[in-house]
N, C-alpha and C positions, 0 to 999 in steps of 0.2 A: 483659564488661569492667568493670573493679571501677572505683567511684568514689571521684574524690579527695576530700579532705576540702573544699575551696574548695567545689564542687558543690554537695556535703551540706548544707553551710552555706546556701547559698542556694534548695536543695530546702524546706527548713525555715523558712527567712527566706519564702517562698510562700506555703506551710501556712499558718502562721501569722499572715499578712494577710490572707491567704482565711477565717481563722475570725473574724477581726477586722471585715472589709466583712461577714459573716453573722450578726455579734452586733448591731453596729450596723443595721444593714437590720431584723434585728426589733423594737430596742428605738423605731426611726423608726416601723415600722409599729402598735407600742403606741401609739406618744405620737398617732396621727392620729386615733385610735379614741376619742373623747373618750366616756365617761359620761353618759348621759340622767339628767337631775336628777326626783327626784322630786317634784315640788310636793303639797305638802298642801294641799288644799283645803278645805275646813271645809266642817261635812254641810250646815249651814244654809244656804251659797252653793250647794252642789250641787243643793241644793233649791229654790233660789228664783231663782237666775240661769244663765244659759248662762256657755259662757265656762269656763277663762280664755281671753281672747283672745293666743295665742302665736304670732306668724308662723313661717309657715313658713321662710322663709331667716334666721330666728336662733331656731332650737329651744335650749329650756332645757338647756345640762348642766352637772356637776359643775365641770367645769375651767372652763368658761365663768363662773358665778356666782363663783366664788371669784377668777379673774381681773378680774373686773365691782365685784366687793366691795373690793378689793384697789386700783382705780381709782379709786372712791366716795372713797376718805381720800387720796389720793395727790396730795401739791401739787406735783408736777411739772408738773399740770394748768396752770396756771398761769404769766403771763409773769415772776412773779419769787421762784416758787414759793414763798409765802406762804399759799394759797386753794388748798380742795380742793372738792369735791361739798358734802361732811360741814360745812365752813363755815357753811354756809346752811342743812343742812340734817342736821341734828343727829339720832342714833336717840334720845338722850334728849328731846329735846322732838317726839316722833316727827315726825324730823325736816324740823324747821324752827327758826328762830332765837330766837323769842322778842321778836324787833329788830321796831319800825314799818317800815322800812326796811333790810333787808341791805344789809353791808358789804361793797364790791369790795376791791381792792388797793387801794393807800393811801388806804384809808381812804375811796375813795370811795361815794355815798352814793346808792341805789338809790330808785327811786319807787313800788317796790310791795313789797309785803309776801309775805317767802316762803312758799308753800304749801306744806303738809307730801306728805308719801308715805307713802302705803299703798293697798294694794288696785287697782293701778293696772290691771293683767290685765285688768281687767273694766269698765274704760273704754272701752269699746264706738262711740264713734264716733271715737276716736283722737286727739279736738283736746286739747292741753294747754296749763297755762300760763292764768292768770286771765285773759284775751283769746281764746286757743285760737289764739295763732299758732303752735302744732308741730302740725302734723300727725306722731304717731308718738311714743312713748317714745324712740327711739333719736334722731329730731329734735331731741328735748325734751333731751335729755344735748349734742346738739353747740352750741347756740346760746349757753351760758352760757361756755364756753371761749373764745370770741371776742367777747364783748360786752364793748362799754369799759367799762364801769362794772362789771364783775362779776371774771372770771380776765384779759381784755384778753391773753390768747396769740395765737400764729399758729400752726394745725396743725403746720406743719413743723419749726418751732423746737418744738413738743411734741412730738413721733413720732421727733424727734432724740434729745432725752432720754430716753425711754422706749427707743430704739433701744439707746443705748450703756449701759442701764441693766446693771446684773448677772446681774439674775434674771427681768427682761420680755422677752425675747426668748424664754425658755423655756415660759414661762407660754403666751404666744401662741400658741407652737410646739402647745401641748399644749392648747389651749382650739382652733386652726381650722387645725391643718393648717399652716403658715406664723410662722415667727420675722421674717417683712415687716412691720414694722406700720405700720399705717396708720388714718386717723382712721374709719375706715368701722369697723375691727371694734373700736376705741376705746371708742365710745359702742354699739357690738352687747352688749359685753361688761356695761359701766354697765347699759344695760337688760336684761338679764338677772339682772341683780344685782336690781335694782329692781322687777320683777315677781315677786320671791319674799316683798317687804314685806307680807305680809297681818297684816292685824288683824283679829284676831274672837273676843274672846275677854276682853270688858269684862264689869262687874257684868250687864247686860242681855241678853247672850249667854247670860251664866250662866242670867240667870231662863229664858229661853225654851227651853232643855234642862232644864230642871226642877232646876238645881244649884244657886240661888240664890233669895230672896226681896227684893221690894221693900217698904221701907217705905211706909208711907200717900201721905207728900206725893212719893216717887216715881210711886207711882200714880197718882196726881191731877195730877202734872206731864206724865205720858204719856198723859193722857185733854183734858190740856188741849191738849198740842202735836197728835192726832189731828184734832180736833173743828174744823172750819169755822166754828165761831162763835166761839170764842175763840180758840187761838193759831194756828190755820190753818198747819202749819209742814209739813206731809205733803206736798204738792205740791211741795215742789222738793227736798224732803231723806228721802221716804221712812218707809219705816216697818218694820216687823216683817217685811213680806213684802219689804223692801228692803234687806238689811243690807248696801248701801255706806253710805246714811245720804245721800245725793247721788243728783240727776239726772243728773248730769254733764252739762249744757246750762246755756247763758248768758242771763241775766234780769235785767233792770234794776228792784232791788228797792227802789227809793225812793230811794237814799240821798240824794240832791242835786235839784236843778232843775233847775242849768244844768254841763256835764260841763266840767271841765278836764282828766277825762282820758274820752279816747271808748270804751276798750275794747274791746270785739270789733267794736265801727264802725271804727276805724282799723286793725283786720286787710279785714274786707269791702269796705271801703269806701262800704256800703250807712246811711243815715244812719238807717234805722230801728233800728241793731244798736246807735246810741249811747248808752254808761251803761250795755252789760249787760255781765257779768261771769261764770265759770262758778261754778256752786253749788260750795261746799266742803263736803265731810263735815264733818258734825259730831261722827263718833267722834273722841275723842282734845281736845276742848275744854279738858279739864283743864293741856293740857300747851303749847296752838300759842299765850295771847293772843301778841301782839294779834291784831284780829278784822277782818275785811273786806281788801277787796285792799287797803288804805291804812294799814290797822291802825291805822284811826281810832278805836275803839275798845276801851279798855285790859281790859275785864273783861267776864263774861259778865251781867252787871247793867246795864251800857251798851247791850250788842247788845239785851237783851230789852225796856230800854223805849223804843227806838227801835223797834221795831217795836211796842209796846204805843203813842207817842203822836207818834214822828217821821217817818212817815213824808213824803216829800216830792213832789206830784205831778209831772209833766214829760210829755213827748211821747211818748216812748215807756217809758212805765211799763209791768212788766207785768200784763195782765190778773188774775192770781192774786193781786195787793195791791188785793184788793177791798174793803178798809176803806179806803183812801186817802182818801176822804174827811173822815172822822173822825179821821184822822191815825195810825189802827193800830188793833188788836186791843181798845185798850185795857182791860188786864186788873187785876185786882186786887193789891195788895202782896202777899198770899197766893198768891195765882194765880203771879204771878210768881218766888215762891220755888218753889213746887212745880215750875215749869218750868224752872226750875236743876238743881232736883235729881235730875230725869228726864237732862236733857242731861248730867249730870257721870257717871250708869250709864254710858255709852259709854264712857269711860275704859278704855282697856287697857292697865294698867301690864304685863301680860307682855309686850305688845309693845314698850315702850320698854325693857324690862329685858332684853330676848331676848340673849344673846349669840352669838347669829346676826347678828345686823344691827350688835355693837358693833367699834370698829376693834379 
């Protein structure tokens, strides 16, 4: 029996919805299959550290970082979106601000001094934050969106705007499976973005691959920062065999007597933890002052003769400021240059110049 044309038309009209649900259904199943990112590890960490430490329920990929990177700049973050990641923490000042103090929304005025990023993978006991109140990179990214003084958001009214945004729904779709978002894969994304910040690749990386030489008072600066009798700096910040340059652990290194602010005491609660602080790398000095979680100190000629003649006893000093008596190391004006000059090797302008890491 021959068919009429009405028929045909809708035989067709079929067809062609049926290749339509089977384009789409593949192009769903591309987008779920996200990319494993490749991290570059530098030989000298393969060498001397384990790690990187990646969790398992937020593996690195392609769509992920770039989603993560994309979040890092993004003032949507923010209750009146003004303030992103990047605010506080700049790739040019590898980033951090430069400020004694970061700036929240208007203008509000922070009590500690932002700590830069890099190399964070291999922060191996997890705590962040000059106190170590995050447990977790991913922690570490949610606490600063709801902090008054900092973005001052509420999740929801965030995950709203990124919801109805144009192009974050896809992105998400394509970074975990799900165009839902929500603050969980928000800051999953951030710290993925964040654990690809490595630096390794200053004047003294150079020398130690053979591609670079140091002058005299670099050498002298690096024999002084080794050596227990003079600048005793290797115990909490490393060495050759350590290139984060940090212990990543918290130590009350003199600075004060009596604490106005308790620091990793007032995460524990424990009063012996008061006045310590966690060690910061010292790659990248050239680029973070100011210096200490207070950024009490404007230059790296301050920090060195504070620990050359200020240091200040208190109750729970740590054991490793075993000059404290004497008031520090104290070292020679010579001394003290050539210990500058070791510290400013660490410098990795390709990491602040990376146009990986720039918005």
């Amino acid at each position: 029996m021959p068919l009429d044309g009405k028929k045909i038309r809708n035989y067709i009209f079929l067809f062609m919805f049926f290749l339509f649900l089977m384009n789409c259904a593949s192009k769903e199943e591309e987008i779920y299959t996200p990319i494993a990112y490749n991290l570059k590890v530098p030989a000298l960490f393969s060498e001397k550290l384990i790690g990187p430490l990646i969790p398992v329920n937020n593996p690195l990929t392609e769509e992920g970082v770039t989603l993560g990177k994309k979040l890092f700049f993004e003032k949507l973050l923010s209750r009146d979106n003004t303030q992103s990641c990047a605010t506080c923490h700049s790739p040019k000042k590898a980033f951090t601000d430069q400020l004694q103090f970061s700036l929240g929304i208007n203008n509000n005025l922070g009590t500690r001094n932002a700590m830069p990023l890099f190399n964070l993978a291999w922060n191996f006991s997890e705590r962040f934050s000059w106190d170590g109140q995050d447990f977790s990179l991913e922690n570490q990214a949610f606490t600063p969106i709801t902090n008054p003084i900092e973005m001052d958001a509420n999740w929801q009214e965030v995950t709203a705007k990124l919801q109805n945004h144009p192009t974050y729904p896809d992105l998400f779709l394509r970074a975990f499976g799900t165009a839902k978002i929500d603050s969980t894969l928000v800051v999953k994304a951030i710290a993925q973005f964040e654990r690809t910040l490595i630096s390794a690749n200053s004047k003294f990386d150079k020398y130690l691959r053979d591609e670079a030489t140091l002058t005299s008072a670099e050498k002298n600066g690096f024999t002084i920062f080794m050596e227990e009798e003079k600048g005793d700096c290797f115990h909490c910040h490393g060495s050759e065999n350590n290139p984060l340059w940090t212990d990543n652990e918290f130590h009350n290194n003199g600075l004060d007597r009596n604490f106005t602010d308790l620091g990793l005491g007032a995460i524990t609660g424990d009063p012996r933890d008061n006045g310590k602080f966690k060690t910061p790398s010292i790659r990248n000095l050239a680029f973070t002052a100011p210096y200490m979680h207070d950024g009490r100190f404007a230059t790296l000629e301050e920090v060195i003769e504070f620990y050359s003649t200020g240091l200040q006893p208190s109750s729970t000093i740590d054991p490793l400021m075993k000059q404290i008596n004497r008031g520090g190391v104290n070292l020679s004006t010579q001394e003290k240059a050539d210990l500058k000059a070791f510290l400013l090797t660490l410098s990795d302008f390709d990491f602040v110049n990376s146009p990986a890491f720039q918005e």
